[in-house]
N, C-alpha and C positions, 0 to 999 in steps of 0.2 A: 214361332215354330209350331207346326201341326202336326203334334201326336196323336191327338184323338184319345187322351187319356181320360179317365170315366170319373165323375164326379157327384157326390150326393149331394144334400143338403147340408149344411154346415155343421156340424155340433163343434163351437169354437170354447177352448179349454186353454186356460193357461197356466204359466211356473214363473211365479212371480221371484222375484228379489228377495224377499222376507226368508230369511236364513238359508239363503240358497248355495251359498259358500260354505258349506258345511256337509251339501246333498252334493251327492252324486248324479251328474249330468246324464249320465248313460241313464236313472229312472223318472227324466224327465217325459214326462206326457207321450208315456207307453201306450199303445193299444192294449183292449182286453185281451188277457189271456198271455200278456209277453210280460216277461223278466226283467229283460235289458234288453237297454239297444248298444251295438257296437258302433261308432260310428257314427257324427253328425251330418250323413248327406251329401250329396254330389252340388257346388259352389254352381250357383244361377248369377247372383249377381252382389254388390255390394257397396253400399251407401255411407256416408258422414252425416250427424244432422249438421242442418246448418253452424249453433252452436260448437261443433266439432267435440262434444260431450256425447256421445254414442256415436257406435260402430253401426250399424246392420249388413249383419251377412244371410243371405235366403240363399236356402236348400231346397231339396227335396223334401227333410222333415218341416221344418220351417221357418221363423226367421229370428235370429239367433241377433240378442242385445247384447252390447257389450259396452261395459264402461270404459271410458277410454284413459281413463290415469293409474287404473287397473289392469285393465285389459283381460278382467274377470266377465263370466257372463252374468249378466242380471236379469235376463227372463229367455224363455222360448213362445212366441207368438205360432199359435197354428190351428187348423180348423183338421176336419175330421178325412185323414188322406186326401191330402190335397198338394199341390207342388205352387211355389211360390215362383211364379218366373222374375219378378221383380219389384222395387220398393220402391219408394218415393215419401220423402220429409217434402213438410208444408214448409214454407219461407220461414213463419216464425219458429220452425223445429218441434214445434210442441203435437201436431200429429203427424202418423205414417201413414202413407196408403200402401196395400199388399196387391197384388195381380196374380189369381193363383189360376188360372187356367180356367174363368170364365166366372171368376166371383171378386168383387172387388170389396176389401176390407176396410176399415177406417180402424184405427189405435191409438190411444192416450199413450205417445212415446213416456211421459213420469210416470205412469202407473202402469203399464201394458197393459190395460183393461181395452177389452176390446169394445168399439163406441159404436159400428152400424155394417150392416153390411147394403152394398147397393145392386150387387144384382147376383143372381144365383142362375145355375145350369142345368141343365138334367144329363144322363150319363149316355144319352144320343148325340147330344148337341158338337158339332167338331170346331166349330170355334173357338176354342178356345185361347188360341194367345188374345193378350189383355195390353194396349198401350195407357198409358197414364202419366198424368201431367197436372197439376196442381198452378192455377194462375198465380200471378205475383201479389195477389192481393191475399191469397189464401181461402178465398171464401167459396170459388170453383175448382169443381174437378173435371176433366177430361176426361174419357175416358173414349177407346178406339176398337171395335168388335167388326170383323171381318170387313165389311165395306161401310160400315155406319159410325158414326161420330154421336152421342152421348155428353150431353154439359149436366152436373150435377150441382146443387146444391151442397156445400159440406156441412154446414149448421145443419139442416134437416132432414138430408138424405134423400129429399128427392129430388125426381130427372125433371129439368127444366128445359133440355132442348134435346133434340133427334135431328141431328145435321147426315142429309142423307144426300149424296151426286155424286159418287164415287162408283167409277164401272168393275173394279176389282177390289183387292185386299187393301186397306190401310195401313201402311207401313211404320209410320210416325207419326205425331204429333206434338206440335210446339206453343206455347203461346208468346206473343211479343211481348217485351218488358213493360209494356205500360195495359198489357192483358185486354186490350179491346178486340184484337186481333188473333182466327187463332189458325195457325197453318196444319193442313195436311197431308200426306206421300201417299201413292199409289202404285197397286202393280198397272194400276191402266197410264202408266206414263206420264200423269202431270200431280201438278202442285193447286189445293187450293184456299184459296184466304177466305174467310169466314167472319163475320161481327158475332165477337162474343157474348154481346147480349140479345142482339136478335134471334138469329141464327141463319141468317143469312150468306148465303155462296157471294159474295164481291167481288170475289178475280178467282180466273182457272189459268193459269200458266203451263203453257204447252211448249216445250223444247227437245226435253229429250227421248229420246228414241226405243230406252229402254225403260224397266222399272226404276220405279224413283225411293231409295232407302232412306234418304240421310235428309233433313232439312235441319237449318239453327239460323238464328236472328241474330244480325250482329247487337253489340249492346245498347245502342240508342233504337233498334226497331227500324230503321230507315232500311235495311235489306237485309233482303232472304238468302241464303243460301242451301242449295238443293245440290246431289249429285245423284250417279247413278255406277252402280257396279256393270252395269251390261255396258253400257256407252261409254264408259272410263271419264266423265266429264262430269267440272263442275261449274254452276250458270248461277250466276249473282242476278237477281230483281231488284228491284224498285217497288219498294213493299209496300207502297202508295198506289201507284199505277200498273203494279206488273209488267213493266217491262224486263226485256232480257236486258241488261246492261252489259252483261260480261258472261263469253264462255271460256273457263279454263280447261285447258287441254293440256295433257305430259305424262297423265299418268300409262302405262303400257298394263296395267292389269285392274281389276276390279277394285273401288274406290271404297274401303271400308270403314274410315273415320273422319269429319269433318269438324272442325272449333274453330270459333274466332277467337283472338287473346281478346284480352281482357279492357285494353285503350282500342278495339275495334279495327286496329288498322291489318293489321296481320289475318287472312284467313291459311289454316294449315290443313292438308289433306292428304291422307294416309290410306298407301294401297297395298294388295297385295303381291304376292311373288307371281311373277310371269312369264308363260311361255308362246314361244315361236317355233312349232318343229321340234328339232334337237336342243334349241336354246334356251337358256335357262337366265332368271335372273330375280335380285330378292324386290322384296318393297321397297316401294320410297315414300319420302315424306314431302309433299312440296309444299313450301311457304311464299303463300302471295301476298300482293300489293292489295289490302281490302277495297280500296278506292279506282285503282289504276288495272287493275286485274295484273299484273306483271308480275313473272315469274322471280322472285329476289333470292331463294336458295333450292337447293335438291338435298336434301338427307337419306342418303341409301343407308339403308340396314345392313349389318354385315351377311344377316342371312337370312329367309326364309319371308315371309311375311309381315304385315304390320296387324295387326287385331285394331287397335284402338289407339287412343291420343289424348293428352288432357294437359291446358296453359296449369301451371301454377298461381294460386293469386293475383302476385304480381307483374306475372305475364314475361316474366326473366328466364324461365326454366321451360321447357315441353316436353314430357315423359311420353314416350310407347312403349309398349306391350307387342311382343312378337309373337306368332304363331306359339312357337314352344321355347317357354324357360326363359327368355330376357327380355330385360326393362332397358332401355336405352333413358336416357338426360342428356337433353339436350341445351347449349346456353342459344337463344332464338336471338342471340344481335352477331355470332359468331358462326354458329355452325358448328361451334365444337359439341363434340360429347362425352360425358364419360359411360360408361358400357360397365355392368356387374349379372354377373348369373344370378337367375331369381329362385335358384335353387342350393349352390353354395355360397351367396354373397361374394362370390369373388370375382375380383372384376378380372376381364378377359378380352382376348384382339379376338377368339377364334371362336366356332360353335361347332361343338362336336354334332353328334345326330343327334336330333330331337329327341325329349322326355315329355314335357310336359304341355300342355296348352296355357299360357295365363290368360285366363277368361274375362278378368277383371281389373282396372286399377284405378285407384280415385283419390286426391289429396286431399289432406286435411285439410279445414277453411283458414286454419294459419301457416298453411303452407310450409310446413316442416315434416310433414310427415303424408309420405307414398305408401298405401295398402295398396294391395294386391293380391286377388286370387285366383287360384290355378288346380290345372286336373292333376297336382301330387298330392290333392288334398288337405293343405293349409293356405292360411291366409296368413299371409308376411307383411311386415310395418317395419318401413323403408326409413333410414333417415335421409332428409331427400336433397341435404348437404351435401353428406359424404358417403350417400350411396351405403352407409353401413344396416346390417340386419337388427333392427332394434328390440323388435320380437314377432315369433310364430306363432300363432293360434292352430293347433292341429287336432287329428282328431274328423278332419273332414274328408271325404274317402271320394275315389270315384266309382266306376260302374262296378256292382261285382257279378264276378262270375261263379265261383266256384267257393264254397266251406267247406271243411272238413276237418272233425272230431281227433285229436290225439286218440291212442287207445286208451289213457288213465282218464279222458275227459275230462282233463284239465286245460286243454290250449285249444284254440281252435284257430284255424289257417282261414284264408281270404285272399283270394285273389280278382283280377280282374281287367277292366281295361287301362291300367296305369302297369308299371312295370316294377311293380313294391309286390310283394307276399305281406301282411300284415298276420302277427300272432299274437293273438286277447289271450289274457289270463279268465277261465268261464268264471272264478270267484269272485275278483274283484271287476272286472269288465273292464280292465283297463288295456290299453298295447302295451305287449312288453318288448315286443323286438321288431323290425321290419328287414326281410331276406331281399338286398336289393343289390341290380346289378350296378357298375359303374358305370357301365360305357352302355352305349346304345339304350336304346327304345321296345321293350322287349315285354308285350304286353301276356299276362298271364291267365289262360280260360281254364285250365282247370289242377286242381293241388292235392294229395292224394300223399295220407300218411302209412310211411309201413306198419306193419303189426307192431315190434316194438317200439313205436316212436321215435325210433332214432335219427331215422330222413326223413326227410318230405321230399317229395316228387314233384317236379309242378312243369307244364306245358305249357309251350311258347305258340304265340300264334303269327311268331315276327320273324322268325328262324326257323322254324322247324325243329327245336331242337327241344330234351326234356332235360331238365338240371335238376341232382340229386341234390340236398340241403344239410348238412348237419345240425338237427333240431337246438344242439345244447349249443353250440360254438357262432351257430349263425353261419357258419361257412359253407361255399359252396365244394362240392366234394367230387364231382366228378359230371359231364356234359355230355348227354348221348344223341348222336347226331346219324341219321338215315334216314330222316324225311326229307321228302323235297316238296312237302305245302304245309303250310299251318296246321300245327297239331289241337286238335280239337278235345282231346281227353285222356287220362291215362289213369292207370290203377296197381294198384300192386294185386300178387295172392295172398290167400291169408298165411300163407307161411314166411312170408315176405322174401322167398329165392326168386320170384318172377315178376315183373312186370311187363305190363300190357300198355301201347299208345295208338290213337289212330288217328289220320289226320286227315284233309279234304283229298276226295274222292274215294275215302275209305280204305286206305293205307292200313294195316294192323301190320304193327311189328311188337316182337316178344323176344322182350330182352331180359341177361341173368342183372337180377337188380343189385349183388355185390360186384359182379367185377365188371357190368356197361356193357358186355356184350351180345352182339344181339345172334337172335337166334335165330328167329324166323320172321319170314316179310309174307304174309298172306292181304290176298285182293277180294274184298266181298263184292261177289258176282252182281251183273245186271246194273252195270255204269257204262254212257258214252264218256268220253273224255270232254263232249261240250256241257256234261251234266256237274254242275257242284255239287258234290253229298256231304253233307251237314252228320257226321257220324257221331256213334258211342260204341263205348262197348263195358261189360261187366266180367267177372271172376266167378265160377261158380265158389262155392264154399272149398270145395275138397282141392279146388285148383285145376279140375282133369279139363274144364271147360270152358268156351270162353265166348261171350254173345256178343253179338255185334248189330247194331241197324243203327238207320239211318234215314234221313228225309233226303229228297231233292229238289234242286232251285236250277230249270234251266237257263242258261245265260246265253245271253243275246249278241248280236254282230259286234255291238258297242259295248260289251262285257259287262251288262247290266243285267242283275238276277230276277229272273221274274216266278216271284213265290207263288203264284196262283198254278206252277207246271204239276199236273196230276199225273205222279209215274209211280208205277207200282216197286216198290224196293219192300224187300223181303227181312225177316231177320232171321239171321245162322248163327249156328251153335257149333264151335271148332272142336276138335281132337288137342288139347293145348300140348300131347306129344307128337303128334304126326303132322299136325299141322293140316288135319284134312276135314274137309264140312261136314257133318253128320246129321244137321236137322236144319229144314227151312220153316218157318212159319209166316205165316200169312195172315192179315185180317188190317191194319189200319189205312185209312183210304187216303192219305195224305200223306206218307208218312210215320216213321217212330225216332223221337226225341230224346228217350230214354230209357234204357232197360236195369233190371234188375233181380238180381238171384234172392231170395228168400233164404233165412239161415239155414235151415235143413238142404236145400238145392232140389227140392221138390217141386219147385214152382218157378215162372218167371213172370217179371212185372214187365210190363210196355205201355210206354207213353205215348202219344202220338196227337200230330197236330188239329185230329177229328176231333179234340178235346175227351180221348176216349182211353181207360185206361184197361190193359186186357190180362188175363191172366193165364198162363198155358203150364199146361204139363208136363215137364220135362223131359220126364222118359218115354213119354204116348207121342205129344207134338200136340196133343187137342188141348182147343180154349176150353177152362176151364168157368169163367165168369169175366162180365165186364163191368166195369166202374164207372159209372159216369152220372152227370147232374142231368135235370130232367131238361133246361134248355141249350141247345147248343148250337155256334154259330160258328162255322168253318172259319179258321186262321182269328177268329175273337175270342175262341177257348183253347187255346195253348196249352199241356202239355207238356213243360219243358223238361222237369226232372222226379224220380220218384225213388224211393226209398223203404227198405221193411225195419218194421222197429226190431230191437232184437230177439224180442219174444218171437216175430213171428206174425204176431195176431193182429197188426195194427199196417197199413203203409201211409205212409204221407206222399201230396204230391205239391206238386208249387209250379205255378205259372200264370197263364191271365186270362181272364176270364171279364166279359164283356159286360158280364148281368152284373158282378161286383163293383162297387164302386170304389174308385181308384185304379183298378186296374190288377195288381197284382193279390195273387189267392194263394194260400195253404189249406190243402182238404186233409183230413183225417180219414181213412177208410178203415171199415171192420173186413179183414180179408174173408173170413169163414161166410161172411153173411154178405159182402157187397154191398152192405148198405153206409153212407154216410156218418163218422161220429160227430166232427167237428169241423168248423170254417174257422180258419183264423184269419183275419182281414188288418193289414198295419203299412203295408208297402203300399206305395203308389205306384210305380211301373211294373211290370214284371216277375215276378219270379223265379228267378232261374234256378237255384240251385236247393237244397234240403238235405238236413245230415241228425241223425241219431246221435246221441252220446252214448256212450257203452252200454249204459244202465236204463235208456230207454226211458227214462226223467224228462231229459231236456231236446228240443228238437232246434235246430238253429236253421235260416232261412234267409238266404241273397238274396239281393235284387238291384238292378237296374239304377234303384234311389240312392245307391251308395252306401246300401247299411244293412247292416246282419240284426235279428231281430233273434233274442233267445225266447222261445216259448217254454213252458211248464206243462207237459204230457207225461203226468205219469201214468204209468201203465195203466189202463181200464180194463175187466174182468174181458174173456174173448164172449 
């Protein structure tokens, strides 16, 4: 995957085991300057050693040990903002390799002591995804960087070969079980074989017609197996001569998992859901003759997609992972299955609308036990018998969007791209509650507490619609419905009789926040209907006022947004009784991300995607002063949200910034003087969101990575 997320040099730190059961995970391997972390990270991927005595789960923070008769954590492995996209146990289990987005890690799995690192990035470099591959002997490493293949040394750390003939991206690699051999995918259409020791190209395999994702060996090495998602086909070799032996054909949509069992004769291949026009239909799973290429079974899903595929041991069982929320088991001599939701363990004929993604799933080496993880933010351990939930590891979040402080600033809300509200306790750091719906898929951008704490507010970006919360009961209390696009934010006043939502294309509707009803629907000027507007909007203090801007993405024949569109959008200041504009202001060249009133209502803050932050004058309409760092690279310095501490004298802002490494930034601004107080740097994607606590102590800060970080701001003199 190519984010282009920014990357330093490593300062690798770890939290070892030695009385770790007694510490609190939340103050493991904090950034300077942060309290807690809420939240262990958005689930990349997740590994057994061989042994089946350790878990590994990699996140965004990073990659999380786990014992497994415990199912206690025993260490956090991580370098310094960095994202692990995936792990790898050596054959004999005793090290891990990490792939963090263009640096590759070596780790002492008994000690988590970190052992070498083998290559490093600079925070230009956009290669970053990392494949990796450990031969069966254990003594090389693979490793796969945009079109280049990489053989390393594990004893010593260094590169002993640069396997270079690939016209595009490297998509896989594999080594054969007897490791002389080492295969690799391409987006340039072929497959090719390599002498592990020399480094020599020996066979190029050219068949199919699109990119080639998926390659695996069966277990004696005698053939390759390759498919491709464009071309829906999978072509068995002769991993001797490269011949095409076999093309399997049936799948009707993109082919997104391939294994051989485990006696070699069985290859299974798993697609996704597919359409024709109006027609609709899910994945299948087709089981073939490894020898005969012959089509011996079809496993349709009840619904939706296939993600992934993995034999059991002993090659009796085949689990998939669906697009969202279930695991299917399958017995591979029958066809039959049993089906259980990978959200309430319960098994089911039917699938309502999707929740979750499960990202990940992998058995234990004694084959009793199915992990799996998914976008509700836990990793679930399968009994892989009876389908029973044996235990949840939680605590792992997905994207977020939005924070926001109770007034006692003791709870703070989290929302984001899953359909949960998460509410931490700020003293103990722990969740105490999760506001979730039942039914449907109903992702939340932005949460927004009344003055007395008694609802939360939180917007939908699935419905339209905003749902009131009773903070004490957990229940939901009432559903206000008049949008008709995704609501992108909403707010209450501070007397909490009003709230404010607006949604794409800059929708604002002002509804009474006790009794749902809404009051008024105003349209902020200077939109076509083919322009998306990405809006906000704020409260002034007294209530009388109500800001509104917005960026724009024009969207294309084929309804694709193209953020590079330069359209001038304004930000207006409402009558919040009349409902009529009274001020426009002008000045960011991209766009504004986010606005904000100042506790007096003298001032307003705007975010904007020129990475630029502006301050204007209320009652004049003139800028007053602008904020900004001395480099700035259009859509690399983001902007996304900004906030005044309560004093006044302080704003924070959060978003991303190109020159930081990682990616995602919190700035500190002195408002009186515009000059910078502080950087706070702990996220690796993005920052979206920033929220004061009452007292203007603690500042808490979303992001992208899955995790809310509490920083320690206490008030500094103005």
């Amino acid at each position: 995957m190519k984010h282009g997320l920014f990357l330093s040099v490593l300062t690798l730190m770890l939290v070892l085991a030695t009385g770790v059961f007694a510490q609190d995970v939340s103050q493991w391997h904090l950034p300077e300057g942060a309290i807690a972390r809420l939240g262990k990270g958005r689930i990349r991927d997740i590994k057994y050693s061989p042994d089946g005595t350790r878990l590994a789960v990699a996140s965004y923070v990073g990659i999380w040990l786990y014992d497994t008769e415990t199912y206690q954590e025993v260490a956090l492995l991580t370098g310094e903002r960095v994202v692990f996209n995936s792990v790898a146990f050596s054959p004999d289990g005793d090290t891990m390799a990490s792939a963090n987005r263009g640096t590759i890690q070596l780790w002492d799995v008994a000690t988590g002591t970190p052992l070498r690192i083998f290559t490093k990035r600079t925070i230009f470099d956009n290669d970053d995804h990392i494949n990796i591959v450990f031969s069966p002997d254990g003594e090389t490493l693979a490793s796969s960087r945009g079109q280049t293949i990489h053989l390393w040394d594990v004893a010593t750390g260094k590169q002993t070969k640069t396997l270079e003939g690939h016209a595009r991206w490297v998509t896989r690699i594999v080594f054969n079980p007897h490791g002389d051999t080492l295969a690799t995918a391409s987006e340039d259409k072929t497959v090719r074989l390599w002498d592990a020791r020399s480094g020599e190209n020996t066979r190029t395999l050219r068949g199919h017609t699109e990119t080639v994702r998926l390659i695996v060996f069966n277990p004696d090495g005698n053939t390759l197996a390759s498919a491709s998602w464009g071309d829906r086909t999978v072509r068995l070799w002769d991993a001797d001569s490269g011949k095409n032996l076999k093309t399997l054909k049936g799948h009707k949509a993109g082919i997104t998992s391939i294994v051989f069992s485990p006696d070699g004769r069985t290859l299974a291949s798993a697609s996704s859901s597919w359409h024709e026009g109006r027609k609709w239909g899910p994945g299948t799973i087709q089981l073939w003759d490894a020898h005969t290429g012959q089509n011996m079974k079809t496993l349709k899903a009840r619904k939706w997609g296939i993600k992934s595929i993995v034999f059991s041991p002993d090659g009796r069982t085949l689990a998939s992972a669906s697009d969202y929320e279930t695991i299917h088991l399958w017995d591979t001599a029958t066809g039959i299955h049993a089906l259980w939701n990978a959200i309430t363990g319960k098994g089911t004929k039917t699938l309502k609308r999707p929740k979750y993604e499960i990202s990940s799933i992998a058995f234990s080496p004694d084959g009793h036990t199915l992990a799996s993880g998914g976008g509700d933010g836990t990793v679930r351990l399968w009994n892989a018998h009876t389908g029973k939930n044996k235990r949840t590891l939680e605590e792992y979040t997905a994207r977020v969007d939005s924070v926001a402080f109770s007034p006692d600033g003791r709870t703070l809300a989290s929302a984001g791209s899953d359909k949960t509200i998460s509410l931490w306790d700020v003293a103990t750091q722990k969740q105490i509650k999760t506001l979730d719906e039942e039914s449907g898929y109903i992702r939340r951008r932005s949460v927004a507490f009344s003055p007395d704490g008694r609802t939360l507010a939180s917007a939908s970006t699935d419905d339209g619609t905003i749902r009131l919360w009773d903070t004490h009961t957990s229940t939901q209390t009432k559903t206000l419905s008049g949008h008709d696009y995704s609501v992108r934010n909403v707010v209450f006043s501070s007397d909490g009789s009003r709230l404010a939502s607006v949604s794409y294309y800059a929708i604002i509707c002002l509804w009474n926040a006790r009794t749902g009803e809404k009051q008024k629907t105003l349209r902020h000027e200077g939109g076509d209907w083919d322009l998306d507007v990405r809006p906000s909007v704020a409260f002034s203090p007294d209530g009388r006022t109500l800001a509104s801007a917005g960026y724009v993405i024009r969207v294309d024949s084929d309804g694709r947004g193209l953020p590079e569109a330069n359209y001038e959008y304004p930000i207006l200041l409402w009558d919040t009784a009349t409902g009529e504009h009274t001020k426009s202001f002008k000045g960011h060249t991209y766009g504004t991300t986010s606005v904000a009133f100042s506790p007096d209502g003298g001032t307003l803050a705007s975010g904007g995607r020129d990475g630029v932050i502006r301050l204007w004058d209320v009652a004049t309409g003139t800028q007053i002063n602008t904020l900004q760092q001395t480099k700035i690279r259009r859509y690399h310095n983001e902007i996304i949200s900004v906030v005044f501490s309560p004093d006044g004298g302080t704003l924070a802002s959060g978003g991303v910034d190109v020159w930081s490494v990682g990616g995602g930034v919190v700035r500190l601004w002195n408002v009186t003087t515009g000059t910078q107080r502080q950087v706070l740097r702990g996220h690796t994607p993005r920052v979206t969101s920033v929220a004061f606590s009452r007292d203007g102590s603690t500042l808490a800060s979303g992001s992208w990575d899955g995790t809310v970080l509490l920083w320690d701001v206490t008030p500094l003199p103005r």
